[in-house]
VOBA-1610 file (N, C-alpha, C; in pm, whole numbers, padded with zeros to 5 digits, always signed):
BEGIN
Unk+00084-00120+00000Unk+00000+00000+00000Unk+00088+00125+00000Unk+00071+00235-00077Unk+00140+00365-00105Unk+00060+00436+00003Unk+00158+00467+00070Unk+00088+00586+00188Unk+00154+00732+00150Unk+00013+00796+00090Unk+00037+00925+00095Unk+00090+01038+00132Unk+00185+01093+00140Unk+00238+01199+00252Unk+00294+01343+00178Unk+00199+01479+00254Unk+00238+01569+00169Unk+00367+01674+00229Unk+00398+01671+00091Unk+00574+01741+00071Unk+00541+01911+00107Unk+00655+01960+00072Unk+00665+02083+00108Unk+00635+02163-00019Unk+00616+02076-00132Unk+00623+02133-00281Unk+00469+02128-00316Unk+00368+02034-00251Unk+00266+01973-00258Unk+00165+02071-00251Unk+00032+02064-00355Unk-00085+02214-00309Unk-00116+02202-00157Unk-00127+02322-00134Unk-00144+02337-00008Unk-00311+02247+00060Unk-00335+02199+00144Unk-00471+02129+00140Unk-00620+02222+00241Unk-00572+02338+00196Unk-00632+02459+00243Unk-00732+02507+00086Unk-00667+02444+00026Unk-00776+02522-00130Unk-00664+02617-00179Unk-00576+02721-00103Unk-00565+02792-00202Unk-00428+02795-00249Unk-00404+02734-00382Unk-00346+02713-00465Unk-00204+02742-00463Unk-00146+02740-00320Unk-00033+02763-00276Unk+00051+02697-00269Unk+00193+02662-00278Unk+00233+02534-00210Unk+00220+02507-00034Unk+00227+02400-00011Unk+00248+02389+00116Unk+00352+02459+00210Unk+00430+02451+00166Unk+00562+02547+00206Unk+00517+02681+00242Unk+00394+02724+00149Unk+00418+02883+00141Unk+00279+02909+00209Unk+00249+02780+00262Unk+00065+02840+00302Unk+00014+02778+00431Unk-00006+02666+00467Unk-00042+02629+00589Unk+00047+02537+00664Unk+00147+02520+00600Unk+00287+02463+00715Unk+00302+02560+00803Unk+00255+02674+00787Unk+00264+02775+00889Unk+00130+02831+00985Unk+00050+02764+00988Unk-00046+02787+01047Unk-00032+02738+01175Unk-00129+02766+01265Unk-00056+02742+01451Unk-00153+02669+01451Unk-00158+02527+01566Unk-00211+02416+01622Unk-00218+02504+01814Unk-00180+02609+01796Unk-00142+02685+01957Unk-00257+02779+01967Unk-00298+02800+02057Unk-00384+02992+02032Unk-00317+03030+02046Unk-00372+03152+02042Unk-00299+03310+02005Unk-00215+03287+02160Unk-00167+03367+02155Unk-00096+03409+02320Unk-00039+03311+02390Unk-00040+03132+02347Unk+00030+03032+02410Unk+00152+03074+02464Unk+00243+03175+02390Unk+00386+03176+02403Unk+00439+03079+02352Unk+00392+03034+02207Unk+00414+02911+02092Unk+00486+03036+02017Unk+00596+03060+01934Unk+00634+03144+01815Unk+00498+03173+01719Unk+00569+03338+01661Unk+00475+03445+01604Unk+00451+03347+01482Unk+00564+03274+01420Unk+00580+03257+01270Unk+00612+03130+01258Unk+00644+03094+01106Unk+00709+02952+01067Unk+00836+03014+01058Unk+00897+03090+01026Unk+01040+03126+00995Unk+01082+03126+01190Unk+00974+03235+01281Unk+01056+03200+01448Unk+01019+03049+01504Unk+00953+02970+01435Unk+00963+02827+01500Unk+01047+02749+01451Unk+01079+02751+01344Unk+01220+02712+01261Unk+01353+02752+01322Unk+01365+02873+01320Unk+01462+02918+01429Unk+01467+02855+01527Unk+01373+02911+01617Unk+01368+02822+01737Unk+01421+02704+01762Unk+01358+02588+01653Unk+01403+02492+01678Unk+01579+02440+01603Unk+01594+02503+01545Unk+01811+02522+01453Unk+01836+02578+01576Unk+01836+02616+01699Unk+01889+02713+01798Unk+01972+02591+01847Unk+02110+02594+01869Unk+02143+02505+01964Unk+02253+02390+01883Unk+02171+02366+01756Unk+02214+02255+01696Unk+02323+02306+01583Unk+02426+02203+01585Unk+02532+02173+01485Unk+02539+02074+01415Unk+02541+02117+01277Unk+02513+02000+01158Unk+02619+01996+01071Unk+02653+01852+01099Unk+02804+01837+01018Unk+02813+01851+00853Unk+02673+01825+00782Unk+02671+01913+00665Unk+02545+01942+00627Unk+02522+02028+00543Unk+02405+02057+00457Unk+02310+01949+00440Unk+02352+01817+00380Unk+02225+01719+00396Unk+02175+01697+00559Unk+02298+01654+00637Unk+02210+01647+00778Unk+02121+01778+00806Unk+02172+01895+00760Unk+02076+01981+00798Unk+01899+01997+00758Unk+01925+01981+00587Unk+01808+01905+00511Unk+01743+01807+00558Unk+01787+01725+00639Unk+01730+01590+00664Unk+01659+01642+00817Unk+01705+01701+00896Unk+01667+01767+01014Unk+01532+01897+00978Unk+01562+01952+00874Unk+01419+02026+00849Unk+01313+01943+00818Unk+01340+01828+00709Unk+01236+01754+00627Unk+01161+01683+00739Unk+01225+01631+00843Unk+01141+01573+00992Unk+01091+01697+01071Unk+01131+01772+01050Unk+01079+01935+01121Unk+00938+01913+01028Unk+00963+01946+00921Unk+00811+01978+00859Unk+00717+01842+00870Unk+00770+01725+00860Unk+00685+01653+00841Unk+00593+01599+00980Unk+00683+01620+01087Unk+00624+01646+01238Unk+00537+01780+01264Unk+00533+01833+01161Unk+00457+01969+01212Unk+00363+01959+01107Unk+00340+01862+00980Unk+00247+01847+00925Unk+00128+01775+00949Unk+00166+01667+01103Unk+00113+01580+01164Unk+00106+01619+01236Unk+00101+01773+01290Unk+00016+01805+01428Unk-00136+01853+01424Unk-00243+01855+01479Unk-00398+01897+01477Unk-00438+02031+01465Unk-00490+02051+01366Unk-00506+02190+01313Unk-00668+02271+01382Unk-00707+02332+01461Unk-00831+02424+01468Unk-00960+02441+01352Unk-00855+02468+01236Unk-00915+02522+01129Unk-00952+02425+01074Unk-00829+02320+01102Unk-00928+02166+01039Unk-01032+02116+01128Unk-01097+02130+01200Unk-01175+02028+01286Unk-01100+01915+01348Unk-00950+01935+01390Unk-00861+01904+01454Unk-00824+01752+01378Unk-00793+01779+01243Unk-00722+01708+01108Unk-00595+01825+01145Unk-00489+01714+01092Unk-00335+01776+01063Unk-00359+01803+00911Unk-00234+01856+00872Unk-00267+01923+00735Unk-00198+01808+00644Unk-00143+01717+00691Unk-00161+01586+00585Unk-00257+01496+00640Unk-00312+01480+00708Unk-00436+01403+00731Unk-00554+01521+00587Unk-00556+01590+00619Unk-00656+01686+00520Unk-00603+01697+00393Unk-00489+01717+00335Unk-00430+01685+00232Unk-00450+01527+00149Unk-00449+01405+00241Unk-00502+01290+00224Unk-00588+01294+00161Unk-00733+01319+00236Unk-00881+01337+00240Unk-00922+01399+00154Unk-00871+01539+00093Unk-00838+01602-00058Unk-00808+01536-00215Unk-00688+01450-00155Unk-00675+01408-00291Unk-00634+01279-00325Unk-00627+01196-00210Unk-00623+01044-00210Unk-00733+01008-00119Unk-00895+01045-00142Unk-00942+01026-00094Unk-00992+00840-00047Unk-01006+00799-00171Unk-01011+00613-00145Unk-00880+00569-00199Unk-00809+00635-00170Unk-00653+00550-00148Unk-00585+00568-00042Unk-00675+00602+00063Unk-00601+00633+00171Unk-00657+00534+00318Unk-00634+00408+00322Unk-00723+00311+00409Unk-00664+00287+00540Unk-00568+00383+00605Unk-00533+00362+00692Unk-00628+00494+00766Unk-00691+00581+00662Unk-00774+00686+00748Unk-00871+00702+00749Unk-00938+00626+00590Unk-01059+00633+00589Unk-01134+00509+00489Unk-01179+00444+00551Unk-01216+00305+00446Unk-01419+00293+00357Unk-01388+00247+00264Unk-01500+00251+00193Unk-01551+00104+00167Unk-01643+00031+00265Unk-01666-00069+00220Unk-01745-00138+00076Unk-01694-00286+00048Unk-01767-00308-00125Unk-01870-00310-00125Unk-01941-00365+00014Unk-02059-00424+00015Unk-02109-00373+00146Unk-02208-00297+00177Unk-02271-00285+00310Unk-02289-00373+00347Unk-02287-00383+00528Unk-02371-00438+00610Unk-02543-00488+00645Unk-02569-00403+00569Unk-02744-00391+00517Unk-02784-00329+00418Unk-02856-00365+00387Unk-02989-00286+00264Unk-02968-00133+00301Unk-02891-00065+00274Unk-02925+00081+00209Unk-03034+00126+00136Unk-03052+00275+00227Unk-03177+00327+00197Unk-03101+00496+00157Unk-03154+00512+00035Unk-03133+00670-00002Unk-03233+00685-00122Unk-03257+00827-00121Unk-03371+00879-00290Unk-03263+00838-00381Unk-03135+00823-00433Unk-03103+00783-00539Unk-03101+00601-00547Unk-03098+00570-00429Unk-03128+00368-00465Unk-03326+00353-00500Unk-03368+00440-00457Unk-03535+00465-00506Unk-03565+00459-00624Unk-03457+00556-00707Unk-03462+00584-00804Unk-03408+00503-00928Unk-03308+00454-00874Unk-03245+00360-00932Unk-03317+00234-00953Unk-03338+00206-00762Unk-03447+00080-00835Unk-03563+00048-00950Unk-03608+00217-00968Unk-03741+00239-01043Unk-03671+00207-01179Unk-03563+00290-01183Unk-03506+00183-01322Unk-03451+00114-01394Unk-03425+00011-01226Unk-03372-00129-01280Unk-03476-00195-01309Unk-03607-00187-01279Unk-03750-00287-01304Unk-03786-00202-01421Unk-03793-00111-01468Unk-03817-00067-01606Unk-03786-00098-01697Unk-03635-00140-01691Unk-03562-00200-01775Unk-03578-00394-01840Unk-03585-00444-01678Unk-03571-00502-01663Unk-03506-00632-01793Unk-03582-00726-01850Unk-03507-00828-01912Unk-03479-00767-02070Unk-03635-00720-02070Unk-03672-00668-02240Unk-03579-00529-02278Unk-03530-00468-02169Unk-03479-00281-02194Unk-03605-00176-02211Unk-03549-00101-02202Unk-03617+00071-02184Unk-03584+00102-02336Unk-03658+00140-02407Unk-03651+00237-02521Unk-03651+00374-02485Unk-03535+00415-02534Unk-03484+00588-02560Unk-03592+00695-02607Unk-03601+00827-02550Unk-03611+00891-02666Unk-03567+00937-02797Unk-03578+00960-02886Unk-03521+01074-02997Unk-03364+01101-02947Unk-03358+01188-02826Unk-03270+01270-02768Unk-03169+01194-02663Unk-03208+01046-02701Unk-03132+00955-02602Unk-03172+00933-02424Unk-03289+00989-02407Unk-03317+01020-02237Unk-03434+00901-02237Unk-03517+00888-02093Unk-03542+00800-02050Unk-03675+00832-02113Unk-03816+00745-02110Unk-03897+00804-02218Unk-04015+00875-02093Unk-04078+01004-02148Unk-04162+01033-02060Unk-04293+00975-01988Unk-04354+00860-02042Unk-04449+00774-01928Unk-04352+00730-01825Unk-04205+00685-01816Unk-04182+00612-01740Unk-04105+00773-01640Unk-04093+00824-01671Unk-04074+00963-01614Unk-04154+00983-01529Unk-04258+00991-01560Unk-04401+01000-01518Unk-04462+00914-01373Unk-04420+00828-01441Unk-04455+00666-01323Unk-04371+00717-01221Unk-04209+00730-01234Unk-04129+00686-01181Unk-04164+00829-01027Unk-04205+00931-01107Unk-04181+01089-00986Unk-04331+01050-00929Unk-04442+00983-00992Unk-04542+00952-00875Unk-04524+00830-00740Unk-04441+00738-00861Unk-04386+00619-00702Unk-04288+00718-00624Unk-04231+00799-00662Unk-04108+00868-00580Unk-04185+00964-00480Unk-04272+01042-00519Unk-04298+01148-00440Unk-04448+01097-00374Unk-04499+01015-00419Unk-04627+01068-00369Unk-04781+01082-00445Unk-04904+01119-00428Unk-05004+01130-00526Unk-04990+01277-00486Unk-05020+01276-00372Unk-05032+01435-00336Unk-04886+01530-00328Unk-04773+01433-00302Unk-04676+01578-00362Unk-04624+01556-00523Unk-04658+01490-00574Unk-04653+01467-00754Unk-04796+01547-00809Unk-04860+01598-00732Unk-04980+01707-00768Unk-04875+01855-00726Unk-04813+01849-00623Unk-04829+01995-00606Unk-04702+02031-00667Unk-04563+01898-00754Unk-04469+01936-00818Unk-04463+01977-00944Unk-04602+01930-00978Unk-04676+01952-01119Unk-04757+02062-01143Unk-04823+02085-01016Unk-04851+02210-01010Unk-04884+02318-01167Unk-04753+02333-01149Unk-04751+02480-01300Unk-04612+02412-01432Unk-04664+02275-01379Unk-04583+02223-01543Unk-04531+02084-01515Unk-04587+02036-01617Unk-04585+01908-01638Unk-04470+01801-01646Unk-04467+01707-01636Unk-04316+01634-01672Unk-04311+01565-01787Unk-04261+01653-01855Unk-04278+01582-02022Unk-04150+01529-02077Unk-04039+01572-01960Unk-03877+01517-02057Unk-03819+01473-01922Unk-03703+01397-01932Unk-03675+01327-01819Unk-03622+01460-01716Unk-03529+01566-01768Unk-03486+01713-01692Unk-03582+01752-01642Unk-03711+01725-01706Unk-03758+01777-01574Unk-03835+01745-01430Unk-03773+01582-01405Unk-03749+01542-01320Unk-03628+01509-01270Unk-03539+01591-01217Unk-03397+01616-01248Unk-03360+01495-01156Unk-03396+01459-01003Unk-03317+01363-00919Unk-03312+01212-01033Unk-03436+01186-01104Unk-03432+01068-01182Unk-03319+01072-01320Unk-03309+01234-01337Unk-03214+01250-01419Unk-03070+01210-01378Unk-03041+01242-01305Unk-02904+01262-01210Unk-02903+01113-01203Unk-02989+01010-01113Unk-02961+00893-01123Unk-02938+00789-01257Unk-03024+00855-01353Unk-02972+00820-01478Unk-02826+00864-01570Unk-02784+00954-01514Unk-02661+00997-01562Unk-02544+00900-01499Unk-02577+00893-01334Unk-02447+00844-01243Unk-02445+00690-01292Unk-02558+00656-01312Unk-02604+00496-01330Unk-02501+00422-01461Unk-02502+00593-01572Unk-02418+00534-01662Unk-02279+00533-01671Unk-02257+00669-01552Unk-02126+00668-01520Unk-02040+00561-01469Unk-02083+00474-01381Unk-02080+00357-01312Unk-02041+00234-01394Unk-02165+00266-01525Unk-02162+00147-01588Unk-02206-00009-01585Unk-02337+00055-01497Unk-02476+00002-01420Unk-02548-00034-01544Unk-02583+00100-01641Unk-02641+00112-01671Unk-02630+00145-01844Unk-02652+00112-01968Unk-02596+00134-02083Unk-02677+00180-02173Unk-02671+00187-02347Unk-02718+00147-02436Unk-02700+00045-02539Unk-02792-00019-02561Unk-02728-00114-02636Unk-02879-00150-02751Unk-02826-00177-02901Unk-02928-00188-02956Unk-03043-00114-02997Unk-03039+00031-02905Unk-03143+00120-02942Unk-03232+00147-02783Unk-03158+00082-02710Unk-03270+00068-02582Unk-03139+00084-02461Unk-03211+00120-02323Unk-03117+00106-02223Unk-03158+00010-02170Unk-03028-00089-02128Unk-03004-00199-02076Unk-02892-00238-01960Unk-02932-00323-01900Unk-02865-00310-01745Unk-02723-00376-01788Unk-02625-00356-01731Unk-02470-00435-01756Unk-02468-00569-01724Unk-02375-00633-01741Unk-02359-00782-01701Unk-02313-00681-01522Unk-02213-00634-01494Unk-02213-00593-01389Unk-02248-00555-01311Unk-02399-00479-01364Unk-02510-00467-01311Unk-02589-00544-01198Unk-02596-00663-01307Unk-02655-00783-01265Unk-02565-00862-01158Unk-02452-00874-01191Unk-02417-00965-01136Unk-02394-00914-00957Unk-02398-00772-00948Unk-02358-00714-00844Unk-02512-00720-00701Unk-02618-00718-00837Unk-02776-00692-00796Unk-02810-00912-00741Unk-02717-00969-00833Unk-02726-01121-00765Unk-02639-01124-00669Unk-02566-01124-00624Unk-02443-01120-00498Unk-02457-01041-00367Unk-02521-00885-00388Unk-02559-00840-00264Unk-02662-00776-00222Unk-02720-00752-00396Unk-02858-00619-00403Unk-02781-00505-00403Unk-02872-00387-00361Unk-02863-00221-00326Unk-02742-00260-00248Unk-02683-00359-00161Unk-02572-00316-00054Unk-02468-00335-00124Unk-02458-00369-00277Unk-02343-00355-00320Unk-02328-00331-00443Unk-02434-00265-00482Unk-02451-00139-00594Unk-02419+00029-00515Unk-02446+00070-00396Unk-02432+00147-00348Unk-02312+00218-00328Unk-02217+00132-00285Unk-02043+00173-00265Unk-02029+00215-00407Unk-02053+00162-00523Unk-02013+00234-00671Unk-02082+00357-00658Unk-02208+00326-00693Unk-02258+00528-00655Unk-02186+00620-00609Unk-02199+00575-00506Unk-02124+00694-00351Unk-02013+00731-00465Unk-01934+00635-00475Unk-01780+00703-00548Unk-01795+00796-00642Unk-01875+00744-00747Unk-01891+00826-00888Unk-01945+00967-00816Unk-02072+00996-00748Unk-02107+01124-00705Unk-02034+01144-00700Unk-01953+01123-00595Unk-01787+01163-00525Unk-01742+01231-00608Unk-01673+01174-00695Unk-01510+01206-00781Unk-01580+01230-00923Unk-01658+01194-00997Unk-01688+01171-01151Unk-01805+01309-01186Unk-01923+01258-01131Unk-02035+01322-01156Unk-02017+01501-01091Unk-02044+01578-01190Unk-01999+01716-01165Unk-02141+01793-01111Unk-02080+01805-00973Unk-02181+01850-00893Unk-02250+02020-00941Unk-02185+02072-00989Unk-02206+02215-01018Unk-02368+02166-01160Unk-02326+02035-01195Unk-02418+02078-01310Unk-02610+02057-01236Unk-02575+02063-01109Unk-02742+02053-01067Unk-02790+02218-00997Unk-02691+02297-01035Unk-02718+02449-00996Unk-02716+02513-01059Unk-02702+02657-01029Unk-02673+02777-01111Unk-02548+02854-01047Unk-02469+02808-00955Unk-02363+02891-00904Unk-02272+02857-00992Unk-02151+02929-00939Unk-02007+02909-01026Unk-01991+02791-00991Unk-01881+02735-01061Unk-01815+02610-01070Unk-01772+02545-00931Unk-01677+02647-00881Unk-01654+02618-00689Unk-01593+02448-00703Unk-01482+02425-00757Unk-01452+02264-00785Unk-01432+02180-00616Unk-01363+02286-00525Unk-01351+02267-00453Unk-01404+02230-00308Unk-01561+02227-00343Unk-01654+02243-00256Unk-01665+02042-00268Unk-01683+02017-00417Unk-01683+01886-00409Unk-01580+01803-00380Unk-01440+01836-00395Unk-01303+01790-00360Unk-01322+01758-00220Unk-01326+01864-00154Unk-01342+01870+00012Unk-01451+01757+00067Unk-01508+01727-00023Unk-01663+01618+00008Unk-01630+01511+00107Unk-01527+01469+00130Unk-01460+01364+00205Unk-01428+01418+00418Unk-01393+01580+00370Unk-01402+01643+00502Unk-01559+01683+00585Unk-01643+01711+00474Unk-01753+01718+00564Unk-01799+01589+00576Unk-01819+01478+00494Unk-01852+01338+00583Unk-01763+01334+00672Unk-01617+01354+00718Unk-01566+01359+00867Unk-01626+01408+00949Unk-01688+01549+00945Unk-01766+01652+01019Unk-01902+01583+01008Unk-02000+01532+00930Unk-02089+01486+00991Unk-02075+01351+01057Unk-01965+01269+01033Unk-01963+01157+01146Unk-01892+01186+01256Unk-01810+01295+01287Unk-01782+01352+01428Unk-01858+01464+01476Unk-01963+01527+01412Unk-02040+01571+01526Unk-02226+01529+01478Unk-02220+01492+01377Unk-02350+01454+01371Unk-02456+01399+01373Unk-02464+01340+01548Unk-02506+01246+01605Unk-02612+01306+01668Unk-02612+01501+01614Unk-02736+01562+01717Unk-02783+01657+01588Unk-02899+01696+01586Unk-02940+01805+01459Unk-02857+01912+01498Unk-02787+01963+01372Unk-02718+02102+01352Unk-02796+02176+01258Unk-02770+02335+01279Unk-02803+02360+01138Unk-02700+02327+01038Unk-02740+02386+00944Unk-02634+02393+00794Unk-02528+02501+00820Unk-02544+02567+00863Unk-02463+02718+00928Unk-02366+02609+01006Unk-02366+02565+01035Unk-02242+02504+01110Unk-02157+02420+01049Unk-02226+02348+00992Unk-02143+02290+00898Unk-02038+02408+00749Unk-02120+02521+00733Unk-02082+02585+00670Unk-01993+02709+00730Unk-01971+02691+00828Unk-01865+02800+00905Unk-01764+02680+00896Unk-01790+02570+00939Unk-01668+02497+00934Unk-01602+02490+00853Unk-01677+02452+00687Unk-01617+02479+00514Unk-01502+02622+00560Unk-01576+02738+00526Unk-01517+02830+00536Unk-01386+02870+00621Unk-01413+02803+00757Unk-01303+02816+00856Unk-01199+02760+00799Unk-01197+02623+00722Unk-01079+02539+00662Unk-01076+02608+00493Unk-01134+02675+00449Unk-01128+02682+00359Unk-01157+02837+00282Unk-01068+02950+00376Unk-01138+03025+00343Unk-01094+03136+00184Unk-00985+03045+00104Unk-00960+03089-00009Unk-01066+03054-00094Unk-01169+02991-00070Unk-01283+02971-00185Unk-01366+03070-00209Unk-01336+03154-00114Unk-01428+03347-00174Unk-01364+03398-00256Unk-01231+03404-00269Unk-01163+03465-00356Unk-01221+03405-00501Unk-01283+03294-00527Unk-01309+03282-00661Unk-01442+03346-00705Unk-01539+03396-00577Unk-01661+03519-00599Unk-01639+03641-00633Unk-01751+03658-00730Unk-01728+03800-00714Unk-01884+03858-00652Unk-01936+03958-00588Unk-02010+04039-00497Unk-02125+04026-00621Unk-02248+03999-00583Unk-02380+03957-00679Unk-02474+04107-00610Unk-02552+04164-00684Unk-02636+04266-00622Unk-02742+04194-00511Unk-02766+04077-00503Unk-02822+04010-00383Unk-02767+03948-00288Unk-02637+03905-00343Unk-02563+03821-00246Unk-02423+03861-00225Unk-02332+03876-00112Unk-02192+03861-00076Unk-02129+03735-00148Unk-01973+03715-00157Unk-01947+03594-00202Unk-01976+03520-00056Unk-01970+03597+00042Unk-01950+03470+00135Unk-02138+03388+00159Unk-02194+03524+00083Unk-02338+03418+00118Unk-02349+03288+00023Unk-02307+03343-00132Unk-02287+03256-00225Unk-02218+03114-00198Unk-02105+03131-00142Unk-02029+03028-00085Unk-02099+02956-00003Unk-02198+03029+00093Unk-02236+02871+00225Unk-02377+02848+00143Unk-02431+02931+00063Unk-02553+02875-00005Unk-02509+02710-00094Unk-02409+02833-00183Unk-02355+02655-00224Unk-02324+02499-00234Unk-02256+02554-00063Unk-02216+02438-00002Unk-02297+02369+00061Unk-02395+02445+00107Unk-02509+02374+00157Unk-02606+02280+00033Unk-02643+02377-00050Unk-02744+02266-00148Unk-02668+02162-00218Unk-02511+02167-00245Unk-02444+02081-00302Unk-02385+01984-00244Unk-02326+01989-00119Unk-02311+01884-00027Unk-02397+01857+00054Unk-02462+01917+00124Unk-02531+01850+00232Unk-02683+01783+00167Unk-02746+01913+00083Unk-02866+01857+00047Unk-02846+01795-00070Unk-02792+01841-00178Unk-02754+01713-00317Unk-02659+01615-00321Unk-02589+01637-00217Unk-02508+01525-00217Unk-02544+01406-00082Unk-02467+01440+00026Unk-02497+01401+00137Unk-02668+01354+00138Unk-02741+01405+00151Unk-02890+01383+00159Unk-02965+01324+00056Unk-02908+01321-00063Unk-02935+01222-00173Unk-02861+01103-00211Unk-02751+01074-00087Unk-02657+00942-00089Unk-02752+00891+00068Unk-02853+00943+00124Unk-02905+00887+00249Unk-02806+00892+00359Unk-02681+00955+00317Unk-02583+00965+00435Unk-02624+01087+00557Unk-02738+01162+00503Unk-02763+01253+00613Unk-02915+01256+00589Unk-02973+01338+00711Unk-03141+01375+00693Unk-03121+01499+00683Unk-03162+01583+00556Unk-03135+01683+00573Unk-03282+01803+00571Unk-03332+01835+00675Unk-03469+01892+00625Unk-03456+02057+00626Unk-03555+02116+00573Unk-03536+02231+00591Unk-03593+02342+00691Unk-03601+02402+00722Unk-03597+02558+00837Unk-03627+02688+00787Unk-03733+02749+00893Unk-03720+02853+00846Unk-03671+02929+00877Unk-03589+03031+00783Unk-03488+03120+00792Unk-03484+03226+00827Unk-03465+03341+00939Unk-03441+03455+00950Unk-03402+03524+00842Unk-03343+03521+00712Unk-03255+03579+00615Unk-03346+03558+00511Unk-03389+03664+00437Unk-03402+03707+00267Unk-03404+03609+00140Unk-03421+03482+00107Unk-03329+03414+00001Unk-03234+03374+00078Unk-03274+03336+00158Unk-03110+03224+00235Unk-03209+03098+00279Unk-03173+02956+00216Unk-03236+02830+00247Unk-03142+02810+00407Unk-03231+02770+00460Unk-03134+02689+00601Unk-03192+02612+00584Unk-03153+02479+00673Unk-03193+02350+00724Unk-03096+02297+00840Unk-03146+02164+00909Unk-03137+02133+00981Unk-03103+01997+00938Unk-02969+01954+00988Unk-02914+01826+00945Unk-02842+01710+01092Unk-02866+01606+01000Unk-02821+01492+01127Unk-02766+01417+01044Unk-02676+01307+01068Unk-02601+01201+00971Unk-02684+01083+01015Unk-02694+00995+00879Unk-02763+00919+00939Unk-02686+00778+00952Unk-02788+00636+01020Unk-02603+00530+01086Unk-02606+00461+00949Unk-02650+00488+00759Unk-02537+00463+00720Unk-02432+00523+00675Unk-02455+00617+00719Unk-02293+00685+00683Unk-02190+00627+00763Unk-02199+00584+00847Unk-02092+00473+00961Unk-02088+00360+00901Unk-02196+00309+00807Unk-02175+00174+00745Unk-02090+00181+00577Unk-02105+00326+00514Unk-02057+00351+00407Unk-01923+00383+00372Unk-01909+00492+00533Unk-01755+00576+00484Unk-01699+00576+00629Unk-01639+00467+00650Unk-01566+00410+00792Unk-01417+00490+00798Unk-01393+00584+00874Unk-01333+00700+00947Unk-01260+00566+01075Unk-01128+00599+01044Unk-01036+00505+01146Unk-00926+00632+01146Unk-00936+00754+01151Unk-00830+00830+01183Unk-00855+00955+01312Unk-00766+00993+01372Unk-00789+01057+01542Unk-00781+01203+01507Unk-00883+01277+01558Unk-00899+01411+01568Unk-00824+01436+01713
//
């Protein structure tokens, strides 16, 4: 197993596009006023005070354990992650199993709106296939079927409300599951019709939903581009980080929070992601930013992988969605956290 470990040359695992060297190797694990050094240049000092190095490499070799001991100390800003523990979690997210493991197969039957959805069209499909539209999408009766088994009689009246579902977009969660499904490779074309994979199958004979699920999770994860279910900027980084707030909801979200908390936390670790806003006549970047992060991780991501309950609240603020979130126990069965805050 390759164990990850970030260098001094390495992006910084703060977001902003720094090297490590030049950006949060210097950040304090101390408060203010400990009587810990002002800087990285007076703790460096500090610690060369005293010592004689018979040459230049021993001296090199004596910093490179300097930094790499100070990259492994517990950061504030992280939710008390070191900055290669968070660097990990960034960018070796499932290659990193000494910190955070992803099982193949659940423990149980998983429950989320995208295995709902999915199921609706693995039985659609089933032996014969689904015929396409024109435009390659799923065809609109089964569109149709699929958002009344999903929602309801009475909330498939009031989603319809002022317009109909005539193309699969515009039942977007069935969309989305039809996109990831093919990302996966669940799910295909073949012949003129969509048809389930041999892998499909063989995964749906061996464990069911508990081991079709671990593929999902990933593709959301890493593949499927979260920005394309909004209207904000791109923000790549909101989904990169996706691995730190499942830390944060399996270390504190065992009690309802709001979303505000989870989203001070983003920001606290991450607060070069404003710099990519610019000031909207309704919104600050920083409102833009926790709006973001909220409908894209917690409620489209997180809450449509069943890893959280995420409901909503009403808001003191103008055009600001809040809600109220809890993790739910399979996220303990999905994304198994074996590393120490």
């Amino acid at each position: 197993m390759t164990k990850h470990t970030i260098g001094c040359n390495d992006p910084c695992p703060c977001g902003s596009g720094l090297k490590y060297k030049k950006c949060c190797l210097g950040r304090r694990s101390d408060p203010p006023n400990s009587g810990a050094p002002d800087s990285l240049h007076d703790e460096v000092r500090q610690a060369l005070e005293g010592r004689d190095f018979d040459s230049l490499e021993e001296a090199n070799a004596f910093l490179a354990d300097y930094t790499r001991q100070r990259s492994q100390q517990p950061l504030a800003d992280f939710a008390g992650l070191s900055s290669e523990q968070m660097y990990r979690l960034l960018y070796y997210p499932f290659e990193s199993p000494d910190l955070v493991l992803f099982p193949q197969t659940l423990p149980e039957e998983p429950k989320a709106p995208i295995l709902t959805l999915f199921s609706l069209l693995v039985e659609a499909i089933g032996e014969q296939g689904l015929k396409p539209t024109a435009k390659g999408n799923l065809p609109r009766k089964f569109c149709r079927e699929a958002a009344l088994a999903f929602w309801g009689e009475e909330a498939y009246g009031e989603h319809t409300k002022y317009g109909a579902i005539n193309k699969e977009e515009d039942f977007f969660d069935l969309h989305v599951t039809r996109v990831v499904a093919e990302l996966v490779g669940l799910v295909r074309k073949y012949k003129g019709k969509f048809i389930l994979s041999r892998n499909c199958r063989s995964l749906l004979a061996q464990g069911g939903m508990a081991a079709v699920y671990p593929q999902l999770l990933q593709v959301c994860a890493k593949e499927f581009n979260w920005a394309y279910r909004d209207g904000y900027a791109e923000l790549p980084f909101i989904q990169q980080s996706f691995l730190f707030t499942l830390y944060l909801l399996s270390r504190f979200g065992n009690d309802w929070r709001s979303s505000v908390f989870y989203e001070d936390h983003f920001l606290q670790a991450f607060p070069m992601v404003l710099d990519e806003l610019m000031s909207l006549t309704y919104q600050t970047p920083e409102q833009q930013a926790r709006s973001c992060y909220t409908l894209r991780t917690l409620v489209h991501f997180a809450g449509f992988l069943g890893l959280a309950t995420v409901e909503p609240v009403e808001s003191d603020q103008p055009l600001v969605r809040q809600y109220r979130v809890k993790k739910s126990p399979q996220l303990d069965n999905a994304v198994q956290f074996s590393l120490k805050s």
